[in-house]
TIVO-2410 file (N, C-alpha, C; in nm, 3 decimals):
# residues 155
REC num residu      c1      c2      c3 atome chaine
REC   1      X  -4.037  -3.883   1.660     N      A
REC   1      X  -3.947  -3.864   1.549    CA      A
REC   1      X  -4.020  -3.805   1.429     C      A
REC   2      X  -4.138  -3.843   1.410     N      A
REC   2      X  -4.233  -3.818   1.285    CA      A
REC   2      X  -4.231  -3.623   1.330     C      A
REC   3      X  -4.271  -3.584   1.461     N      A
REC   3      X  -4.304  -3.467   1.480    CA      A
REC   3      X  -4.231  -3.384   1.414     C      A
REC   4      X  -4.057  -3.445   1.497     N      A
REC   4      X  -3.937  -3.366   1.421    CA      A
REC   4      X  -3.902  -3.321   1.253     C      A
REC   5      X  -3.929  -3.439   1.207     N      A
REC   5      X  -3.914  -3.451   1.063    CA      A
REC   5      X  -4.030  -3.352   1.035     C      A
REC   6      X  -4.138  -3.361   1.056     N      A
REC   6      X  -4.247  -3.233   1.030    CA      A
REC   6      X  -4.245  -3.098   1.042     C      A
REC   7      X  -4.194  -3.089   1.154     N      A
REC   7      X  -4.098  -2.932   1.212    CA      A
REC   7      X  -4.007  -2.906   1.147     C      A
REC   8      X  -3.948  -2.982   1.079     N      A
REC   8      X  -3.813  -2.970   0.984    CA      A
REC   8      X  -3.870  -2.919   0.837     C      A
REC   9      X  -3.938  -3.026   0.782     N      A
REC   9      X  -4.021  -2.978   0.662    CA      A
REC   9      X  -4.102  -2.888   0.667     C      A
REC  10      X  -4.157  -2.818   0.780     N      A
REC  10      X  -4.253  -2.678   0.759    CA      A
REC  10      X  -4.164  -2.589   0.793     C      A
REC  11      X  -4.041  -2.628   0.856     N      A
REC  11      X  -3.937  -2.481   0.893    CA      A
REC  11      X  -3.884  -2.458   0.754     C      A
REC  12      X  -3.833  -2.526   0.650     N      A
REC  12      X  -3.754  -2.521   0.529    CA      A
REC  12      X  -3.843  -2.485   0.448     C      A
REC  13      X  -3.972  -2.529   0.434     N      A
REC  13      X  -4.088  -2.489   0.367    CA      A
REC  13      X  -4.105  -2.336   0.383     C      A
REC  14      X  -4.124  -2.311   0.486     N      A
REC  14      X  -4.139  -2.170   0.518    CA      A
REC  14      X  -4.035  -2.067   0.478     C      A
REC  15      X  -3.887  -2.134   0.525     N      A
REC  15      X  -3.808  -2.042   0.446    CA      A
REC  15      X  -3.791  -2.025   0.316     C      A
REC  16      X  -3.853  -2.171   0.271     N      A
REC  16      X  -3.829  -2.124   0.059    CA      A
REC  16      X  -3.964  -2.006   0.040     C      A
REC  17      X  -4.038  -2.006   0.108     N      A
REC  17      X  -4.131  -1.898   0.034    CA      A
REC  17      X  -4.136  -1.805   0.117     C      A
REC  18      X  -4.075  -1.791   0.194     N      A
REC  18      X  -4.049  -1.606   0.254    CA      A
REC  18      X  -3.897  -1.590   0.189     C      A
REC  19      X  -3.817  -1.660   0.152     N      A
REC  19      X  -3.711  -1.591   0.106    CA      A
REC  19      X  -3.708  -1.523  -0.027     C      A
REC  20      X  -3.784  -1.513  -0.106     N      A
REC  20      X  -3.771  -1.414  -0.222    CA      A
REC  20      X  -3.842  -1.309  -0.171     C      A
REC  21      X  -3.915  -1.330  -0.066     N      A
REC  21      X  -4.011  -1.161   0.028    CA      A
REC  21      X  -3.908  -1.077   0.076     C      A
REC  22      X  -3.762  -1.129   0.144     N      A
REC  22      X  -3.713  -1.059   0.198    CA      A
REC  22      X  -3.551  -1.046   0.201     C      A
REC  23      X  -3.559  -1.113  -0.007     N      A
REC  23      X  -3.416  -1.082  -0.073    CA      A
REC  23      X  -3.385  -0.932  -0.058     C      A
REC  24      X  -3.305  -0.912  -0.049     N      A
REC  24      X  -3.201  -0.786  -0.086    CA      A
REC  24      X  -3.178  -0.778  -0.203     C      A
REC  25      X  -3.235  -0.677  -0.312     N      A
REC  25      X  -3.221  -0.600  -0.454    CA      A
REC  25      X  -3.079  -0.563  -0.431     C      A
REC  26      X  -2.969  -0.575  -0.501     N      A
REC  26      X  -2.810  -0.525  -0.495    CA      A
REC  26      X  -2.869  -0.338  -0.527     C      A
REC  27      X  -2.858  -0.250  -0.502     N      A
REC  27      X  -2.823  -0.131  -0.586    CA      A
REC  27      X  -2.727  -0.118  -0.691     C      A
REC  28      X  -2.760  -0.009  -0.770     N      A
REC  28      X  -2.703   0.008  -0.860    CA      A
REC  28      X  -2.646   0.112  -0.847     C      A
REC  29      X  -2.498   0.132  -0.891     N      A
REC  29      X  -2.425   0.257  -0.855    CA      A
REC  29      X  -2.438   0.406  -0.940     C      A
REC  30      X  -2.478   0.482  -0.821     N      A
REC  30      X  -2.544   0.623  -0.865    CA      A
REC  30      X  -2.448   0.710  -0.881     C      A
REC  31      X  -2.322   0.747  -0.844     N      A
REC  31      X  -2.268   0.817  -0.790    CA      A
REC  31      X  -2.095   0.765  -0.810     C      A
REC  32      X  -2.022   0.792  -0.922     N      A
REC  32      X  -1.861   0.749  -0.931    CA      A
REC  32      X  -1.811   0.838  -0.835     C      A
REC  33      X  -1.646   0.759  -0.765     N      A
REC  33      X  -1.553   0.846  -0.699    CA      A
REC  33      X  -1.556   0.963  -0.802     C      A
REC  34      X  -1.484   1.038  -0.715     N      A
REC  34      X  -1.438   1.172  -0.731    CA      A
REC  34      X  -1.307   1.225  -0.743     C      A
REC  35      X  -1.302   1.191  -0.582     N      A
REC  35      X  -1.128   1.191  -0.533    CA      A
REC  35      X  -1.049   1.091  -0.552     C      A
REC  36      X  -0.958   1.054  -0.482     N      A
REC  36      X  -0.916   0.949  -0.451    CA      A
REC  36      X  -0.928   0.900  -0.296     C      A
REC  37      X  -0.969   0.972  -0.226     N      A
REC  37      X  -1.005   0.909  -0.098    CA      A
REC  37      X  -1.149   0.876  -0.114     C      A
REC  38      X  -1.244   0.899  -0.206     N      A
REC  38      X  -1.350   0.709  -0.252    CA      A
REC  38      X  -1.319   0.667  -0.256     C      A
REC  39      X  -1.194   0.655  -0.317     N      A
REC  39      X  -1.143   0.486  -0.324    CA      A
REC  39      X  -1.090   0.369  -0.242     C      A
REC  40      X  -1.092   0.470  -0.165     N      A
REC  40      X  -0.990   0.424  -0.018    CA      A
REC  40      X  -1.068   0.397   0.078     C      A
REC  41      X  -1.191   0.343   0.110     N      A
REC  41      X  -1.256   0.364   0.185    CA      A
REC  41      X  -1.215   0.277   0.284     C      A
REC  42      X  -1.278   0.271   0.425     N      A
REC  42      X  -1.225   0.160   0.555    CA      A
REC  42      X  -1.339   0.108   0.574     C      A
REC  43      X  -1.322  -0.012   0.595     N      A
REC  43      X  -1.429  -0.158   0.696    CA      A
REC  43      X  -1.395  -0.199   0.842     C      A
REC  44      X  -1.500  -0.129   0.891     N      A
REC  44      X  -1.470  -0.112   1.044    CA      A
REC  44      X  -1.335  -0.067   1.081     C      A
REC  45      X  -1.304   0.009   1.004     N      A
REC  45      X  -1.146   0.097   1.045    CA      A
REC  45      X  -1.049  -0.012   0.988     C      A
REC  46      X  -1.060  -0.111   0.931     N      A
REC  46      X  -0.988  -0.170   0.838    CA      A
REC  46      X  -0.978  -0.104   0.726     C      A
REC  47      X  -0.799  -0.017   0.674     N      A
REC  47      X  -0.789   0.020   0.546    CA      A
REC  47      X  -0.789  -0.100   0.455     C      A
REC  48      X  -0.808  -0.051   0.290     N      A
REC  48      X  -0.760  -0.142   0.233    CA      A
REC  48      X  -0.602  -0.158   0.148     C      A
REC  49      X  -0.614  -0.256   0.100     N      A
REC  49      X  -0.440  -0.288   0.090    CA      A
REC  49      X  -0.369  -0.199  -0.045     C      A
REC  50      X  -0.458  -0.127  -0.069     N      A
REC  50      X  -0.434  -0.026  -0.216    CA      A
REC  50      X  -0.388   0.076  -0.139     C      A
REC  51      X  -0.438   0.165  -0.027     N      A
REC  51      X  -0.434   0.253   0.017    CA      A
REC  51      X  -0.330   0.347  -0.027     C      A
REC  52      X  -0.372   0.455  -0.068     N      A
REC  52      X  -0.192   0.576  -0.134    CA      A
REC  52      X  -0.191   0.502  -0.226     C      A
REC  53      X  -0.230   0.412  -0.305     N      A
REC  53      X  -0.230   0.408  -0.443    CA      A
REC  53      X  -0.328   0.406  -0.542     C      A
REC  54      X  -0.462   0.455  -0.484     N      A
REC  54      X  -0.538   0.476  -0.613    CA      A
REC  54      X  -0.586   0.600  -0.688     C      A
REC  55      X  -0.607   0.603  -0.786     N      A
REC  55      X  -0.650   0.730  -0.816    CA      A
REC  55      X  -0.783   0.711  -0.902     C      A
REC  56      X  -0.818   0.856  -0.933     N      A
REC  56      X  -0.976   0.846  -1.040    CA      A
REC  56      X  -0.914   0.892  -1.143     C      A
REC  57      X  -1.005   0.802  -1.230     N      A
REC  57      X  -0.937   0.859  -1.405    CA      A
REC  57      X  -1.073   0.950  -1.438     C      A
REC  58      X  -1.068   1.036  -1.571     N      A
REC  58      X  -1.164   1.073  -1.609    CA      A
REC  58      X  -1.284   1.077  -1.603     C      A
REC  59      X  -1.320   0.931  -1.627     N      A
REC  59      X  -1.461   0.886  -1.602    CA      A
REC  59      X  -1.503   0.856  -1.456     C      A
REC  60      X  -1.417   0.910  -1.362     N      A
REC  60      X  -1.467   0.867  -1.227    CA      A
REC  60      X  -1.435   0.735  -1.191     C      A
REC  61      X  -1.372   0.646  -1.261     N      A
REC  61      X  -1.386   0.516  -1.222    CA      A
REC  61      X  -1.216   0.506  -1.144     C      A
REC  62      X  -1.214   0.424  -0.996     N      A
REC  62      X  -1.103   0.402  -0.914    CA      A
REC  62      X  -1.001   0.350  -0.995     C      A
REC  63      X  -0.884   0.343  -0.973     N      A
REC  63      X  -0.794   0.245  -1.056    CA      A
REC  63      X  -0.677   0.273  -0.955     C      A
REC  64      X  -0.580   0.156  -0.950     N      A
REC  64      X  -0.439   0.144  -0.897    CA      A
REC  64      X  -0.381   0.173  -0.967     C      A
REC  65      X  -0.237   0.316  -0.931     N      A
REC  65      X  -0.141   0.331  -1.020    CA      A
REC  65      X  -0.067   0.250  -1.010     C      A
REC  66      X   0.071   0.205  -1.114     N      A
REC  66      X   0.136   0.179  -1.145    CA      A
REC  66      X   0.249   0.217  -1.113     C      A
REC  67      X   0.365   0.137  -1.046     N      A
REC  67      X   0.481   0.202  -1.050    CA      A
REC  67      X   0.580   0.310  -1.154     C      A
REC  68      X   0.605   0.433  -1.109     N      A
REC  68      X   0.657   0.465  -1.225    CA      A
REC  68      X   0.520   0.556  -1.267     C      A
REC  69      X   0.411   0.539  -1.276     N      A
REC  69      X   0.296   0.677  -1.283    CA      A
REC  69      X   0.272   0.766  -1.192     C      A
REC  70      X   0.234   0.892  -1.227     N      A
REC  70      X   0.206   0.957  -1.124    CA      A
REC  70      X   0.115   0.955  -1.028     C      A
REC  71      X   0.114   0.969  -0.904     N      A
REC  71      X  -0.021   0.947  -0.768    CA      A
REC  71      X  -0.107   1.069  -0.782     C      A
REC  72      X  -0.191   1.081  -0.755     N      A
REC  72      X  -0.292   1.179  -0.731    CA      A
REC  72      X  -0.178   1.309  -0.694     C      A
REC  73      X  -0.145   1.304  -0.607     N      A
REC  73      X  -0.025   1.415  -0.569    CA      A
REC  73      X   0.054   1.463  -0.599     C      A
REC  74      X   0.075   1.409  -0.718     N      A
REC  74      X   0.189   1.461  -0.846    CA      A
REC  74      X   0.311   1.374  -0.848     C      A
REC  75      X   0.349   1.296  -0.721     N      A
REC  75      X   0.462   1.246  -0.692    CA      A
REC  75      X   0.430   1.108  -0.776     C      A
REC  76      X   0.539   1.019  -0.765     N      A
REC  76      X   0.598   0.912  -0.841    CA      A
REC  76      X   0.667   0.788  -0.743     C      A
REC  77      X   0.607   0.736  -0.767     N      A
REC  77      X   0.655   0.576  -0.649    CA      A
REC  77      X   0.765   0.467  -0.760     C      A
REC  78      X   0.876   0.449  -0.707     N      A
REC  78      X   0.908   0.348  -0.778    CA      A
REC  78      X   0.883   0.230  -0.733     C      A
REC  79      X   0.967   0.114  -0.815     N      A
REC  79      X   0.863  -0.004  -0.751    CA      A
REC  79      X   0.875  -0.059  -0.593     C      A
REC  80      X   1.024  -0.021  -0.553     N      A
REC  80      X   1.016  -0.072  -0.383    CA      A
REC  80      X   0.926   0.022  -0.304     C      A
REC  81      X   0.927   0.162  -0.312     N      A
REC  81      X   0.836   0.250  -0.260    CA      A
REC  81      X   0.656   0.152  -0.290     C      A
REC  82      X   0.630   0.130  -0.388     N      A
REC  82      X   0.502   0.107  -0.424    CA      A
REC  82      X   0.498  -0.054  -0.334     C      A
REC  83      X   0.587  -0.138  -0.323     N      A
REC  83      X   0.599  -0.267  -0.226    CA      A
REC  83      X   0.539  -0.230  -0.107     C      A
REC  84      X   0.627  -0.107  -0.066     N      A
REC  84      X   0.683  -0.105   0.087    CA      A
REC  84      X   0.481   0.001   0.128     C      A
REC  85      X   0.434   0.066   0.051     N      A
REC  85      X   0.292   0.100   0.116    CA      A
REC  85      X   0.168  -0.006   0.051     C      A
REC  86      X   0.214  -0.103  -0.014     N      A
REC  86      X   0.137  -0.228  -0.008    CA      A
REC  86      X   0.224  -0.344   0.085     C      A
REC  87      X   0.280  -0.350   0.165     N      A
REC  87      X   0.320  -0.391   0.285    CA      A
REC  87      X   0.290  -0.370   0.395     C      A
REC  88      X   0.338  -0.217   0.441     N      A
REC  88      X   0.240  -0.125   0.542    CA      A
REC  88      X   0.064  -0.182   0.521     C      A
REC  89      X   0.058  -0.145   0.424     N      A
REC  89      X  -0.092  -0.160   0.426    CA      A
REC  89      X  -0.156  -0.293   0.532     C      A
REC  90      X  -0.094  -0.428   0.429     N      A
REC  90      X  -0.117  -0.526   0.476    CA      A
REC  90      X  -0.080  -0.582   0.641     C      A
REC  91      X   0.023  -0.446   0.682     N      A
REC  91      X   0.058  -0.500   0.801    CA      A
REC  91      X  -0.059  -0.408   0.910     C      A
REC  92      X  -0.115  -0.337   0.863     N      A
REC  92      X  -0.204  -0.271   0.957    CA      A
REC  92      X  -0.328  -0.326   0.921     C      A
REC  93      X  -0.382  -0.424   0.824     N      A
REC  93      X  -0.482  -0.462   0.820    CA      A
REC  93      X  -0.511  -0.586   0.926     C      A
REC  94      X  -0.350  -0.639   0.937     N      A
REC  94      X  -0.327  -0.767   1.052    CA      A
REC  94      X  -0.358  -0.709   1.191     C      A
REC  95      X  -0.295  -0.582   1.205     N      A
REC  95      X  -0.330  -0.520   1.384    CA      A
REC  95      X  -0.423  -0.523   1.385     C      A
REC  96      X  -0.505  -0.444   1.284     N      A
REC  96      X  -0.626  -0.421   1.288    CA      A
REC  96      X  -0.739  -0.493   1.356     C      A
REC  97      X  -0.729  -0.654   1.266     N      A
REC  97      X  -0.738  -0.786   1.312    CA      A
REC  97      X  -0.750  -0.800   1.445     C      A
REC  98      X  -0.558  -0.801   1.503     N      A
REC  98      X  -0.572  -0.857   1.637    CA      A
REC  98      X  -0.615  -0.763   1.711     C      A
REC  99      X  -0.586  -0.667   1.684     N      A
REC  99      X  -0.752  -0.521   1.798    CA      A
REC  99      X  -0.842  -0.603   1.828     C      A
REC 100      X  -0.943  -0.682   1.712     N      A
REC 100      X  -1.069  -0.742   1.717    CA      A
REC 100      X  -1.013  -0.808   1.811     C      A
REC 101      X  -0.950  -0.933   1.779     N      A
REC 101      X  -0.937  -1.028   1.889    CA      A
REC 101      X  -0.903  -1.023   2.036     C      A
REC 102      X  -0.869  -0.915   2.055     N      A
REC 102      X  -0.782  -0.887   2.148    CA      A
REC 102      X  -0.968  -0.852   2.214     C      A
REC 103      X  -1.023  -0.769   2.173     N      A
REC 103      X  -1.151  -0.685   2.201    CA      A
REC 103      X  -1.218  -0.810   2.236     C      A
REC 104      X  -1.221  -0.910   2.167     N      A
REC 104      X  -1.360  -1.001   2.160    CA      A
REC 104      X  -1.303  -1.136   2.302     C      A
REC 105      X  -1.174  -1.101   2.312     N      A
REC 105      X  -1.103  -1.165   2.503    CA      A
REC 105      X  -1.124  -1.103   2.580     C      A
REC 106      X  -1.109  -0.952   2.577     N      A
REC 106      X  -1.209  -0.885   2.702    CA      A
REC 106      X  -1.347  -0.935   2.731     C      A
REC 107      X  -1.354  -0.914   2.600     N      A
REC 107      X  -1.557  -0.969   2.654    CA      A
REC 107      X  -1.501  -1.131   2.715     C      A
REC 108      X  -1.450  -1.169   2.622     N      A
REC 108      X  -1.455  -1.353   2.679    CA      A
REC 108      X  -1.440  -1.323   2.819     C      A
REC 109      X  -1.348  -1.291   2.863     N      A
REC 109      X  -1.317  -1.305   2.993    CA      A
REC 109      X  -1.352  -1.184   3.101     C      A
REC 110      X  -1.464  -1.103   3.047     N      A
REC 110      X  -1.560  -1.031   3.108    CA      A
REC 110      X  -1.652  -1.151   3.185     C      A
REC 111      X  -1.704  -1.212   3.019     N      A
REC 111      X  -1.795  -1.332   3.046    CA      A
REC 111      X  -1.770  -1.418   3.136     C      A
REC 112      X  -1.570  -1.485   3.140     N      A
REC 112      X  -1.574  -1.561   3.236    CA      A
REC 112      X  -1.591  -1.545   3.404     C      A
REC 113      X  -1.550  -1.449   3.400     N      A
REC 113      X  -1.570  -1.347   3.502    CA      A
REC 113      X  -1.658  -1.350   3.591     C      A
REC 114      X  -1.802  -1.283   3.523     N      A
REC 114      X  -1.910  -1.317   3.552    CA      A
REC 114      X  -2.004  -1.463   3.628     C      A
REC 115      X  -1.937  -1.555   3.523     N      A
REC 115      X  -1.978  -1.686   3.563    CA      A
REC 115      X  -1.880  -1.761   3.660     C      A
REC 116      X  -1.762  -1.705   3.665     N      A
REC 116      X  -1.733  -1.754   3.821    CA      A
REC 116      X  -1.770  -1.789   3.943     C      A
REC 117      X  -1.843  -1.691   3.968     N      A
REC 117      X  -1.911  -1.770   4.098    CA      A
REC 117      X  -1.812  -1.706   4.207     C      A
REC 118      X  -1.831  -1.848   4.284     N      A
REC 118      X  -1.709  -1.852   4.417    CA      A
REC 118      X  -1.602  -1.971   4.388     C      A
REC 119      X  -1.588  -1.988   4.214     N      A
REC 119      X  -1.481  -2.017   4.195    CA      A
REC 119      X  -1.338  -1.934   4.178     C      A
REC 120      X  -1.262  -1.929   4.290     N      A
REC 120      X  -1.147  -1.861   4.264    CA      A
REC 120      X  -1.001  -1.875   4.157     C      A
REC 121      X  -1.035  -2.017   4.131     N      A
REC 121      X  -0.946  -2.025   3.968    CA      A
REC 121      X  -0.963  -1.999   3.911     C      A
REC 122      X  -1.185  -2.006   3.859     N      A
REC 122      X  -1.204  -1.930   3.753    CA      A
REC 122      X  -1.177  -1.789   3.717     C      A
REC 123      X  -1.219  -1.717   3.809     N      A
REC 123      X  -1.204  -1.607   3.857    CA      A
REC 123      X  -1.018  -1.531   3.809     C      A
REC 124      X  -0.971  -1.591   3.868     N      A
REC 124      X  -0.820  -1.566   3.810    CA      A
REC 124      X  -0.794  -1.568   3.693     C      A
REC 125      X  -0.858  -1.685   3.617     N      A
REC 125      X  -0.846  -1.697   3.525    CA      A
REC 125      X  -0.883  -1.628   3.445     C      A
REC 126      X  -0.988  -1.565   3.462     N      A
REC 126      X  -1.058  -1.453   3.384    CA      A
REC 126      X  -0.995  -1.340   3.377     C      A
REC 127      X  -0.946  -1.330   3.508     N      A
REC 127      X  -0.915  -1.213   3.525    CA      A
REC 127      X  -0.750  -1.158   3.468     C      A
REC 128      X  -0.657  -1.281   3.417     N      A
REC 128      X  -0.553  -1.329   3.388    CA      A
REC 128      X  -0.595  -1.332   3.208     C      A
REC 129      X  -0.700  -1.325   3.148     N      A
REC 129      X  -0.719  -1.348   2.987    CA      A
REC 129      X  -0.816  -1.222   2.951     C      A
REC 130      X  -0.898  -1.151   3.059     N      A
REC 130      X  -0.873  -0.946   3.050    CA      A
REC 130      X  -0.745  -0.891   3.012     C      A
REC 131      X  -0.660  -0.909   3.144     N      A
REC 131      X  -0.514  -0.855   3.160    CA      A
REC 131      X  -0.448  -0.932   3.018     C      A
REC 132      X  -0.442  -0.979   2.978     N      A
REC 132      X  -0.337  -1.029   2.823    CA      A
REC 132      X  -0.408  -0.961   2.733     C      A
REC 133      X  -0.516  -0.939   2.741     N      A
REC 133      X  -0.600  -0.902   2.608    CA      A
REC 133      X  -0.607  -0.768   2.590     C      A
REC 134      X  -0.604  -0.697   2.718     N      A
REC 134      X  -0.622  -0.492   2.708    CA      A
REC 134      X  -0.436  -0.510   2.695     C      A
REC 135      X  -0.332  -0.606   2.725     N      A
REC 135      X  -0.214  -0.556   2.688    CA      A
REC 135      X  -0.166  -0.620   2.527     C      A
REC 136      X  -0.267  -0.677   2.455     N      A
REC 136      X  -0.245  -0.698   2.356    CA      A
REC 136      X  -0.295  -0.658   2.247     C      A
REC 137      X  -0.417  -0.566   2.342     N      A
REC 137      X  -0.464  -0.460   2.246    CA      A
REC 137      X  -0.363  -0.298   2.229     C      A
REC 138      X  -0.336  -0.285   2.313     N      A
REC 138      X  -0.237  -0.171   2.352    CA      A
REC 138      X  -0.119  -0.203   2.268     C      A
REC 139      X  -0.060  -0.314   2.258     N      A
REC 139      X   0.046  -0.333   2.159    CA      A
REC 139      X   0.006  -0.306   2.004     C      A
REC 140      X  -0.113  -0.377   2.002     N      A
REC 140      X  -0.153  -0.334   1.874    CA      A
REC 140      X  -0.203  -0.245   1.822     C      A
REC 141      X  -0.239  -0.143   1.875     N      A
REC 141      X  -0.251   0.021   1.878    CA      A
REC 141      X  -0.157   0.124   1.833     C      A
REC 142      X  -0.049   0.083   1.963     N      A
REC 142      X   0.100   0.147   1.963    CA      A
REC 142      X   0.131   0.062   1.766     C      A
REC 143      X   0.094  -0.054   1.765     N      A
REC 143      X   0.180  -0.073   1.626    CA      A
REC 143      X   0.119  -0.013   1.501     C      A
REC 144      X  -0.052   0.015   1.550     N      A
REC 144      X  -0.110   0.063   1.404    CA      A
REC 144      X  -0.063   0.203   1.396     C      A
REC 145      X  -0.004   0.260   1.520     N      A
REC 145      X   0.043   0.431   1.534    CA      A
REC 145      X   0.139   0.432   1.439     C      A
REC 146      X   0.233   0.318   1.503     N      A
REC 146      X   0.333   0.348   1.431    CA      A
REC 146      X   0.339   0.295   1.279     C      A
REC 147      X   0.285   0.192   1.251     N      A
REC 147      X   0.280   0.170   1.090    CA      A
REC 147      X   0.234   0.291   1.025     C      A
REC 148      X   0.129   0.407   1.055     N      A
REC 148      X   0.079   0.510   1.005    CA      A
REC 148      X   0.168   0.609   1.012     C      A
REC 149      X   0.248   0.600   1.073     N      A
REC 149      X   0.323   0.699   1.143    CA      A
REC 149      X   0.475   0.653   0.987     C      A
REC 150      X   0.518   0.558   0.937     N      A
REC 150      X   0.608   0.525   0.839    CA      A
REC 150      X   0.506   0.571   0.703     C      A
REC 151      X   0.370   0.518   0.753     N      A
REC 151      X   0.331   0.561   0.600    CA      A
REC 151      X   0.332   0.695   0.565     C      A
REC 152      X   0.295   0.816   0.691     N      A
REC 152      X   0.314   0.886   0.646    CA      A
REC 152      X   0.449   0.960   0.583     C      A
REC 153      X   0.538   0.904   0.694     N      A
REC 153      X   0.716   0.951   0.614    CA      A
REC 153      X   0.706   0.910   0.494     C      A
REC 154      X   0.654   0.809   0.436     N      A
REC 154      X   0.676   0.775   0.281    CA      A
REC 154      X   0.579   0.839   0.234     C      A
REC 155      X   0.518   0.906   0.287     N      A
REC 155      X   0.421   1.010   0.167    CA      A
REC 155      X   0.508   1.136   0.130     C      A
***
């Protein structure tokens, strides 16, 4: 028990004095948007929930219009228009989502797969939580098409 507790105190020890060796300095921003598609950028193909509504002011700096102001494009959103592509948005950030999940049950049940053996339930089973997962990725594909597919009619 003494060993453990020792292994414990030189592992924590060790991390308080290598961790200021191998902090991460934040950067400092070199470079303001331009367009308005800086502003818009995607995380792992996740848009964000502003999307079609931001623009650059003068100084380069991003900002969300306002219902009732003009978009980068000259056009004018009133306020259900400005709802309905912060809705869209949020609803393709959810597919988006279940893509992942859907992706990360293939592997599961790649994995289970694998470790089956000459178990034939497992085996089914695996092979039964592949099959839900490539058809629940496919649904959610077909839905991010089509959510993109409304956003663009409302552009």
């Amino acid at each position: 028990m003494k060993t453990i507790k020792t292994l414990f105190f030189m592992f924590g020890f060790a991390l308080f004095v290598a961790g200021p060796i191998v902090a991460v300095v934040a950067p400092t921003t070199t470079l303001a948007a331009s367009a308005p598609g800086d502003c818009e950028r995607r995380i792992l193909g996740i848009p964000t929930w502003f999307r079609g509504l931001a623009s650059v002011d003068g100084n380069g700096n991003c900002g969300i219009v306002s219902p009732g102001q003009p978009l980068p494009d000259g056009s004018t959103l009133d306020l259900s228009g400005f709802i309905w592509r912060i809705a869209l948005n949020l609803i393709e950030i959810a597919l988006f989502i279940v893509g992942y999940i859907a992706v990360f049950f293939v592997i599961y049940g790649g994995f289970q797969f694998l470790t089956g053996g000459s178990k034939p339930d497992q085996i089914e089973k695996a092979r039964k939580t592949i099959l839900n997962a490539v058809i629940g990725l496919a649904i959610s594909i077909g839905a991010v098409a089509i959510t993109n597919l409304i956003f663009g009619i409302l552009n």
